[in-house]
C-alpha positions in Angstrom: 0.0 0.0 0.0 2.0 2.8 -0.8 2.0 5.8 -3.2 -1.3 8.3 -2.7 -2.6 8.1 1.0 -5.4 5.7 1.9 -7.8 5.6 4.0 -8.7 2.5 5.4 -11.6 0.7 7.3 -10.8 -2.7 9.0 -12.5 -5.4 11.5 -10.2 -6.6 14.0 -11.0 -10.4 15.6 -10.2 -12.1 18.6 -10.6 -15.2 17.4 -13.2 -16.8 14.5 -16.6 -15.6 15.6 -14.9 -13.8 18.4 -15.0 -10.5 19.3 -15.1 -7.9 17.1 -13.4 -4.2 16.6 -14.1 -1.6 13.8 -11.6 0.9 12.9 -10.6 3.2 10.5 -6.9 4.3 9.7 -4.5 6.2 7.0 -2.0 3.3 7.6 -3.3 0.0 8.2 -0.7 -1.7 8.5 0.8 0.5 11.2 -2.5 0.9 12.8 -2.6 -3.3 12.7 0.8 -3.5 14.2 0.4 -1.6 17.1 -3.1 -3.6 17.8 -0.5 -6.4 17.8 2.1 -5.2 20.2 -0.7 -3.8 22.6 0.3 -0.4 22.0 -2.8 1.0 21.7 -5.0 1.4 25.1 -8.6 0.1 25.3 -10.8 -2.0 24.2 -8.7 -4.0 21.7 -5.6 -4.9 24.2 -7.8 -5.3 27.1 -10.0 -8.2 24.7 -6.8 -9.4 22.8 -8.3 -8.6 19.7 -5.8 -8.1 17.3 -6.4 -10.4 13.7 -7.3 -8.5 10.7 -9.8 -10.5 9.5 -11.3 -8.0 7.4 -10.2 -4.7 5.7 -11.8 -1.9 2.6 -9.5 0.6 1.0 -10.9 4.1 0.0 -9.4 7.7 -1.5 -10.7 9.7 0.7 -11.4 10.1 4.1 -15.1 10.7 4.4 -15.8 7.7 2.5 -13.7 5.9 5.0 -15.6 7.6 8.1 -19.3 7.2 6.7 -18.7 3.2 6.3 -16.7 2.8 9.6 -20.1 4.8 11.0 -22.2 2.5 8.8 -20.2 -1.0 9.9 -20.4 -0.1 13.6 -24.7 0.5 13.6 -25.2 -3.1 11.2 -26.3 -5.8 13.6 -23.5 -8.3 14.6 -24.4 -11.2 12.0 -24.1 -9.2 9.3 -20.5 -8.3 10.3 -19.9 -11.6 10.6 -21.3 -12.6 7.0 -19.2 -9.6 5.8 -16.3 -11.4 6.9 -17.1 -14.7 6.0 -18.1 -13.7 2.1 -14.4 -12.3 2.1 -12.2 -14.3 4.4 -14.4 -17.5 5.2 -11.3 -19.1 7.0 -11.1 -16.1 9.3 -7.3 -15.9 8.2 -5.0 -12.9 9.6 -4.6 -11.2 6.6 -2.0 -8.8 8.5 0.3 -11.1 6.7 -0.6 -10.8 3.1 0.2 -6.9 3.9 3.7 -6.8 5.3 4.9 -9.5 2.9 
């Protein structure tokens, strides 16, 4: 991901059907990598919840903000189908971006 900035959206898991964290970023993999290491405070080091499971890519930012705001009011099994049309094996796909 490099070249013109990106704005990012991305679903964080704790496990397959675990729980569940919305985010948006201008760096994902950054942003992924401190979810790894615990650096960031909250919600997401307190619940281990650090696999990127599930990630949409957009120019600019308010496109980015109106679908994070959109993700976060859908009901939990449609987050879950979201994920499982794209990444039914619930892979880390944190991988596939540093490699």
């Amino acid at each position: 991901m490099s070249g013109q900035r990106q704005y990012c959206i991305y679903i964080l898991a704790s496990n397959p059907n675990g729980t569940l964290y919305i985010g948006i970023t201008g760096d994902l993999v950054e942003r992924v990598r401190q979810h790894k290491e615990s650096e960031v405070e909250g919600f997401t080091k307190k619940y281990k919840v650090n696999k990127l499971v599930y990630y949409e890519i957009y120019e600019h930012p308010h496109e980015a903000i109106f679908r994070e705001k959109q993700l976060k009011e859908w009901k939990r099994q449609w987050k879950l189908e979201l994920i499982e049309k794209e990444n039914p094996d619930w892979r880390d796909l944190y991988a596939d971006l540093v490699d």
